[in-house]
VOPAGU-2260 file (C-alpha; in pm, 1 decimal, decimal comma):
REM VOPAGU-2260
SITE   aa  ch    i         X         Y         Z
SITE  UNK   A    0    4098,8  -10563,3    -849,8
SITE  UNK   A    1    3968,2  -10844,6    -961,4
SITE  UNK   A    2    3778,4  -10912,1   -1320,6
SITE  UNK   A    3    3558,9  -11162,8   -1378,8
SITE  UNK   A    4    3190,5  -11240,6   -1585,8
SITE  UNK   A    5    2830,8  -11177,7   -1478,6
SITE  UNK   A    6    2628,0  -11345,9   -1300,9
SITE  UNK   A    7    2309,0  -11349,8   -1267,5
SITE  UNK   A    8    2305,9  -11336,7    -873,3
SITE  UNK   A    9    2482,3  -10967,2    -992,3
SITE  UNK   A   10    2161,9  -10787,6   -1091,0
SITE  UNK   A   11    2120,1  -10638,5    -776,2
SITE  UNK   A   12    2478,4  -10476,7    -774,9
SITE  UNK   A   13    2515,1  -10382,2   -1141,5
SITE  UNK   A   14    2151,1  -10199,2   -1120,8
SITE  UNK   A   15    2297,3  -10000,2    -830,8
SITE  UNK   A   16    2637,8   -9965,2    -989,0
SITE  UNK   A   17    2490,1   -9825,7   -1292,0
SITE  UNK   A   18    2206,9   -9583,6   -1144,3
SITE  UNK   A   19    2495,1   -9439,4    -944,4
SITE  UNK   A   20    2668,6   -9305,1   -1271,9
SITE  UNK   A   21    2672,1   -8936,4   -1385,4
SITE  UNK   A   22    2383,2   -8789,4   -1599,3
SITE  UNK   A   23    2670,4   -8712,3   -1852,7
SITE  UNK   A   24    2806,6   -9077,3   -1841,2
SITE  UNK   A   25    2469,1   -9263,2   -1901,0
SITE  UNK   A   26    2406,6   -9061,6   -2210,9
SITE  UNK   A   27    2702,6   -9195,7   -2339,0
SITE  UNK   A   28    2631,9   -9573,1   -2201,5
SITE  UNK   A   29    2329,5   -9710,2   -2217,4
SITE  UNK   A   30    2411,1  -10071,2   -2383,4
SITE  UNK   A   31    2053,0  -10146,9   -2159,8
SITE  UNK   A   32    1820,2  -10026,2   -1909,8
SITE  UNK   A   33    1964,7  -10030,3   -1567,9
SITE  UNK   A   34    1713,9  -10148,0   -1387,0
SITE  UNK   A   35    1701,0  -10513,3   -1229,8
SITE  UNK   A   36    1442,7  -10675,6   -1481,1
SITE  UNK   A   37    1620,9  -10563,5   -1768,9
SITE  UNK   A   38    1970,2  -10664,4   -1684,3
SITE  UNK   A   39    1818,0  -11024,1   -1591,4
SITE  UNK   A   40    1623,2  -11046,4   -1951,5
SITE  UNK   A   41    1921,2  -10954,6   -2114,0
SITE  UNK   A   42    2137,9  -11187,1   -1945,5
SITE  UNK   A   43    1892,7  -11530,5   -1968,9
SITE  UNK   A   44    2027,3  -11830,8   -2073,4
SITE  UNK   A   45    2073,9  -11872,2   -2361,7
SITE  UNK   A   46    2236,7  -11497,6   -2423,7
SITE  UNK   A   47    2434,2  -11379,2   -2638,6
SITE  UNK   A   48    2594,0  -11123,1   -2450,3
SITE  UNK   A   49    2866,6  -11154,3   -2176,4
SITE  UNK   A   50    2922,0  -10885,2   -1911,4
SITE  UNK   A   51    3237,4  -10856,1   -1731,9
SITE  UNK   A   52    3232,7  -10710,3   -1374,1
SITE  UNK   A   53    3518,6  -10523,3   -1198,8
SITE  UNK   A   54    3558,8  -10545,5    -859,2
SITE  UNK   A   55    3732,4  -10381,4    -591,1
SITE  UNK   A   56    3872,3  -10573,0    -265,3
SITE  UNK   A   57    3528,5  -10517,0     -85,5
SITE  UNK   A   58    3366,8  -10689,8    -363,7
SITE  UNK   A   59    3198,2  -10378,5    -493,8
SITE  UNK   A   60    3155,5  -10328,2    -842,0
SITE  UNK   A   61    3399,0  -10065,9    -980,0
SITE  UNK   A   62    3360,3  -10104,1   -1373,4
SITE  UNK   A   63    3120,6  -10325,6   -1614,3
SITE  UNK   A   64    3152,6  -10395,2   -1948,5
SITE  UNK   A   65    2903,5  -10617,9   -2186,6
SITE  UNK   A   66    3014,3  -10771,0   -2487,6
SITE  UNK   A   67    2774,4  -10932,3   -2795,3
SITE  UNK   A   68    2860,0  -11236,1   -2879,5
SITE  UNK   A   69    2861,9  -11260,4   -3328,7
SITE  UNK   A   70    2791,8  -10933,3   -3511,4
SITE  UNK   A   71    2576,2  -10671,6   -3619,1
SITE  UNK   A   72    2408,8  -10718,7   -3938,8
SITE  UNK   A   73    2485,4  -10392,8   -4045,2
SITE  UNK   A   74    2819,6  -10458,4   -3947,5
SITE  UNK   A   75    2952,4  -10739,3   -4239,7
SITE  UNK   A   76    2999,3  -10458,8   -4508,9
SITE  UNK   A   77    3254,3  -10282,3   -4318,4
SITE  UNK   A   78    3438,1  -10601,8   -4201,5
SITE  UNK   A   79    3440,7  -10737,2   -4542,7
SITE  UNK   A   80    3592,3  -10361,7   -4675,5
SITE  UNK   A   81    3825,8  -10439,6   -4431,7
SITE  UNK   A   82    3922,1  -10796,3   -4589,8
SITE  UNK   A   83    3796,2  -10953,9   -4316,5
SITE  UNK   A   84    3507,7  -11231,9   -4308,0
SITE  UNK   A   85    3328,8  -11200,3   -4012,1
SITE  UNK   A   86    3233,8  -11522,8   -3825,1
SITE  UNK   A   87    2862,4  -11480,1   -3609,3
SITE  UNK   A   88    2944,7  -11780,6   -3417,0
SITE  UNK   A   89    3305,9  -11681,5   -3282,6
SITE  UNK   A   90    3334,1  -11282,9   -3336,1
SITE  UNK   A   91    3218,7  -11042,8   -3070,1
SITE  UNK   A   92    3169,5  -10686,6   -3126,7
């Protein structure tokens, strides 16, 4: 298996990969639409999200993951409960 970040030449595969999932799985994951256009828009340069791709030895896509880059507005309350002081420019949620 072998991990590494999307790329934009992906679209393609992670549409398929997602529209493949279960009914039951998508209503649980649905960090964006699947289809082609939307996975490029989100992606653009500059983003500031990173997806991660898992692939198997055949170079399919077995698992995908996408990661925000900073944090959510909403979010700083709870860090700072926490004792923490979120940075936007280094912390990914």
């Amino acid at each position: 298996i072998t991990v590494r970040t999307f790329q934009l030449q992906d679209c393609t595969a992670l549409s398929r990969y997602l529209n493949q999932l279960s009914d039951a799985t998508k209503q649980r994951f649905a960090p964006h639409d699947f289809d082609e256009q939307s996975i490029e828009q989100l992606y653009q340069n500059p983003s500031s999200y990173i997806g991660f791709l898992a692939l198997d030895n055949n170079e399919t896509i077995i698992a995908y993951a996408v990661v925000k880059i900073g944090h959510l507005s909403y979010e700083a309350s709870r860090f700072v409960a926490y004792g923490l002081q979120p940075d936007p420019l280094t912390d990914a949620v």
